[in-house]
N, C-alpha and C positions, 0 to 999 in steps of 0.2 A: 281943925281937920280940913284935909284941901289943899289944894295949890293954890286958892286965887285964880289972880287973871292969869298966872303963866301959861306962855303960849308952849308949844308941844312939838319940836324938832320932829323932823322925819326920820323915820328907821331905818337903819342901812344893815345890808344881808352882815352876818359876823364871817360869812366867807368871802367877803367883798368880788362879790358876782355879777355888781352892777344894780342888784333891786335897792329900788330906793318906795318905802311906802309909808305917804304921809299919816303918823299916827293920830287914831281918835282921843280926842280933848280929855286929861284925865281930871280939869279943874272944877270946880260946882257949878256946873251947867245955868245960864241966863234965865232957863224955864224950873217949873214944877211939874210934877204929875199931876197934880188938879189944873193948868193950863193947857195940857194935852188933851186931858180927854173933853175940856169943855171946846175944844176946836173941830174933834172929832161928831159928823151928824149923829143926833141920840139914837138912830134905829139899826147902827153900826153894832148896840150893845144888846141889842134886843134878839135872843134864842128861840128860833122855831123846831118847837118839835117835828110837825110835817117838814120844814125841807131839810132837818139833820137826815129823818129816818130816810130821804129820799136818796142819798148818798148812801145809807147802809144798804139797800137794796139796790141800788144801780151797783154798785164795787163787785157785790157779792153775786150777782147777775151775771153781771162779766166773770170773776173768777170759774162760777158753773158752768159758764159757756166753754171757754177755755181746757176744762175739765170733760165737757161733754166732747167739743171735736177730739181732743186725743185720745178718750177711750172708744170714740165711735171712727175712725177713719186712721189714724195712727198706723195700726196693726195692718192692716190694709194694702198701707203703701210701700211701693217695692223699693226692695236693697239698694244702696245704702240708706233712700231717701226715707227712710223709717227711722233711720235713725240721726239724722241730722234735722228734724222736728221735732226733736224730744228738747235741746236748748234752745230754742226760740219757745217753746210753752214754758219752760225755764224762770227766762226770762220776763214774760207779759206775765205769765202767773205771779212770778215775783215782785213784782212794779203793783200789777194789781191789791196783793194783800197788804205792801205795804200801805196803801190807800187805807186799807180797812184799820191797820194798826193805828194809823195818824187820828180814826174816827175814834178810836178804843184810848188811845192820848187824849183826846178831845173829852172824853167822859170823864176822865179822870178829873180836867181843868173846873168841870160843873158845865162846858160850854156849850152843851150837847143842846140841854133842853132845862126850863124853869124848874125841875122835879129832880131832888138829888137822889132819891131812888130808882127813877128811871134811868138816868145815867150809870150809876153804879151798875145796873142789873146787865145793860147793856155792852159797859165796858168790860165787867165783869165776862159776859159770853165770849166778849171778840178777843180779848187779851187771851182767854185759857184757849181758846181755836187755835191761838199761835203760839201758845207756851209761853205766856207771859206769865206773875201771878200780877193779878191788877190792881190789889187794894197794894200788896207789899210796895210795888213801884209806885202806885200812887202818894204815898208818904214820901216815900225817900224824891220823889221828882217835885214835889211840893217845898220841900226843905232846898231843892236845888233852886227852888225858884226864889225863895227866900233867900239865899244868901248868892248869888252868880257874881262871879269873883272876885269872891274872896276865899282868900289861900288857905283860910284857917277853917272856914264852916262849910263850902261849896259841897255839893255830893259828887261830883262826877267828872271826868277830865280835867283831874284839880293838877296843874301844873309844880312840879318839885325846882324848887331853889338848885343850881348846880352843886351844893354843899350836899345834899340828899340823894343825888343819882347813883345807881348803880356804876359797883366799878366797872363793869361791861358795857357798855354806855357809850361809852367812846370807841369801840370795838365795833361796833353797830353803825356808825356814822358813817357808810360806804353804800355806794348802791345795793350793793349783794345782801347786808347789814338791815337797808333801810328798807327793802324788796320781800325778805323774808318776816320783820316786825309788821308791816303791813298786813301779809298772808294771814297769820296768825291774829291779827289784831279784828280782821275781819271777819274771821270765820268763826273764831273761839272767842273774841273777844267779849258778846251782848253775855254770853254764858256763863265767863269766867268771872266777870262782876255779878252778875246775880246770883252766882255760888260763892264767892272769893270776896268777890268789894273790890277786884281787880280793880285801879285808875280811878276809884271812889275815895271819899274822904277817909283818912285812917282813922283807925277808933282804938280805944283801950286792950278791948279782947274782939277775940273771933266777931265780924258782920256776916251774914247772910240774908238776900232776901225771904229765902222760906223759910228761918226762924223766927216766930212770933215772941220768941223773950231775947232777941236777939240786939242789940246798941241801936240800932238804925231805929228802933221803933218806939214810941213808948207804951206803957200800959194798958190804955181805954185803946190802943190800937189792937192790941194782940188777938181779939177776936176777928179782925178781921181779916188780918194772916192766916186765920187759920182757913178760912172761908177762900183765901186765895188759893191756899193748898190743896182744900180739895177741889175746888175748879181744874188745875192744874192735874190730879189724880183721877179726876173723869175723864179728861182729855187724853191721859196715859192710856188710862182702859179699853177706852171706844178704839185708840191709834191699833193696842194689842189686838181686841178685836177684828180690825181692820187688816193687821197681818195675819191675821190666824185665817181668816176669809179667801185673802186675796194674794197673799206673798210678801217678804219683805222686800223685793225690789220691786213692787206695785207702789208697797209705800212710800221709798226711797222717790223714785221718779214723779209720782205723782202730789206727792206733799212735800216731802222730805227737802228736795234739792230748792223748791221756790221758798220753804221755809229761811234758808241757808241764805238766799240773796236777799230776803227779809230782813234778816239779821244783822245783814253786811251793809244793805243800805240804811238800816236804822242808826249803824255804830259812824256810817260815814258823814248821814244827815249829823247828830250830833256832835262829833267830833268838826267839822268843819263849821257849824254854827260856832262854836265857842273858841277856835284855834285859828288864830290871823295874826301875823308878824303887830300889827296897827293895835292890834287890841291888849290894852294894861288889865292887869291884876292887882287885888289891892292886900294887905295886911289887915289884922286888925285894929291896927288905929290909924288907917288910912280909908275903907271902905265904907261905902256908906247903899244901901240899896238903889239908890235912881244911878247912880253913877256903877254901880255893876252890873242893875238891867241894860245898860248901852254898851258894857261889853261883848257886844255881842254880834254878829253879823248877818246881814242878809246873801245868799246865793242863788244864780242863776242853775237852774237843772234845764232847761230847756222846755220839751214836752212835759218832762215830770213832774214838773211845777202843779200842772195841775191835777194830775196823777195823786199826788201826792198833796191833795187838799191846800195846796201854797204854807203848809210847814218850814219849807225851803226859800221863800224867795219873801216873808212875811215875819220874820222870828224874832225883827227885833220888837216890830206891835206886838205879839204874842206874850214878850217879857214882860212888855208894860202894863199889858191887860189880858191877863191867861184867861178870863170867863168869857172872851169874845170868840163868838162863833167864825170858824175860818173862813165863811162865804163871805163875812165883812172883814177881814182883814187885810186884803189889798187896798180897797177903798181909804180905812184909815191908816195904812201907810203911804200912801200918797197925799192922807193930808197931812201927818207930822212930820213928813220928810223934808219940808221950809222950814218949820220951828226950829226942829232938830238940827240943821244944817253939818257944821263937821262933825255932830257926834253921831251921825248916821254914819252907818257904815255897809256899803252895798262893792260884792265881790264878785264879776261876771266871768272871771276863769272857769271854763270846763270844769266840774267838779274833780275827774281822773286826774287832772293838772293839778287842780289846787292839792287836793290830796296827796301827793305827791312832794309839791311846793313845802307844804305845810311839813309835813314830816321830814324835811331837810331843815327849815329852818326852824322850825319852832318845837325844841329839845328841852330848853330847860327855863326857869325865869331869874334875874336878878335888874334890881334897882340901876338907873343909870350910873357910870362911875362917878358925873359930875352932880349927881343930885344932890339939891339945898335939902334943907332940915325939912320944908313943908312937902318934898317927893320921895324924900327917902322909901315910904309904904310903898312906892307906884313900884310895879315891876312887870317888865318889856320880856318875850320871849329872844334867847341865844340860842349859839348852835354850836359854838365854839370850846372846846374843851383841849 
């Protein structure tokens, strides 16, 4: 299994556009995972309860703030400018919770803190705040960890061979096409898979995250689906609650709509960590896990890097070591960024660009046409139909 030492041609766009992007090595890597983390300082892996929780209280500090000036000052202020403040809270609001989500991910990893009760109770609270259920995602994101690309086990932005694509497919391949998959992809998208398995790996019969006897899950898990559900059904309650209080367009403006960029930045963080022209996918008798933890990429957000506890701009350490807490995971990607050399892979386009980028080029996957017998498994994203 493997390539060997073959070397790894650069990618050329399939609409010959001019992008040329040198791909990541899909051969058996010169390192191990045990030489990685022993390069990595030991205190890199070491979890503080005091400075996690201090990030759940700073995040959630700011979100109240944020919450307090616009029910305190908002209504206040004259026409129009009342309401050209309501997306700018929008937006900080929205940036903000995703902060907390990435803390409530972090729980899921165990990386929160040494107590896998504390974390669960934890991620458990912050995930149903946002409509998440926690334990459900925490399984099926576990098994994604476990297998990251490969075509056959992966959970989530599992890429289709062009043999599998819809016949509409190619209908879609236009701006208007590719502008409208987008919309939808952002807004309905985190929803549609946790209801649907939308973009998830396919299964035999019906997937859903809030079924606890449902393929995604096994057995000794079911109870704690169900534990997720009702987290999830508290948080319906209190929301009803909260409209019955205060109105439904209290709720819409005040949660509702940063819920929504929540969602859209969560589907774009992850879609863009795992969706890069440079980056292979493997088959099953091609994949192997250190060679699929590296399919994966790093992105530049800007300010939101840190916004967003460096989920974005850290994702390929995180593969390698998902129980490292995210305050050391700059650090040790700056040290295996030498080891690793071209299987690093670091992508500083604008996220709105790459997003964009990505969704023009990277539609379907297949093997190259000249691949020998030991690459046939590898397979490159096209565009071309």
């Amino acid at each position: 299994m493997g390539a060997g030492g073959r070397s790894n041609p650069p990618y050329s766009s399939a609409e010959g556009n001019g992008i040329h992007v040198r791909r990541v090595p899909h051969s058996k890597p010169p390192f191990t995972l045990r030489q990685l983390k022993q390069a990595i300082p030991p205190h890199c892996f070491q979890r503080s309860l005091l400075r996690s929780f201090s990030y759940v209280v700073f995040d959630l500090s700011i979100a109240y703030l944020f919450y307090w000036v616009a029910m305190t000052y908002f209504h206040i202020l004259p026409s129009p400018l009342s309401y050209l403040v309501w997306p700018i809270y929008w937006v900080f609001q929205g940036c903000v919770l995703t902060g907390v989500w990435v803390i409530a991910h972090e729980c899921g990893h165990h990386a929160f803190s040494d107590y896998q009760l504390v974390d669960d109770i934890v991620g458990l609270v912050l995930h149903s705040f946002l409509l998440v259920p926690y334990f459900s995602w925490k399984y099926s994101h576990r098994r994604h960890h476990s297998n990251t690309g490969s075509l056959d086990r992966d959970e989530v932005f599992v890429p289709k061979p062009k043999s599998q694509m819809p016949w509409f497919s190619k209908y879609l391949n236009n701006p208007v096409g590719r502008l409208g998959t987008l919309a939808i992809t952002l807004t309905l998208g985190w929803p549609l898979y946790l209801l649907f398995n939308v973009s998830g790996r396919p299964y035999d019969r019906f997937a859903c995250h809030f079924d606890p006897y449902g393929p995604i899950f096994s057995a000794r898990e079911s109870l704690q689906i169900f534990v997720s559900d009702i987290g999830l059904l508290t948080m319906v309650y209190a929301l009803f609650l909260a409209v019955s209080a205060k109105g439904l367009a209290w709720l819409i403006f005040v949660y509702g709509v940063p819920l929504l960029i929540v969602n859209g930045f969560l589907v774009t963080i992850t879609y863009l960590q795992h969706t890069h022209p440079a980056l292979p996918h493997y088959d099953s008798n091609e994949w192997d896990w250190l060679r699929g933890a590296l399919a994966t990429v790093d992105r530049d957000y800007g300010v939101l890097n840190k916004i967003f506890h460096n989920i974005t701009d850290t994702h390929v350490a995180h593969h390698l070591f998902s129980t490292m807490p995210h305050y050391h995971a700059m650090e040790a990607t700056n040290v295996i960024k030498p080891i690793l050399g071209e299987y690093y892979r670091f992508d500083d386009t604008p996220f709105f660009k790459a997003m964009w980028r990505e969704a023009k080029e990277c539609l379907y996957v297949e093997p190259d046409e000249d691949a020998t017998a030991d690459s046939k498994g590898v397979f490159w994203y096209r565009n071309r139909f």
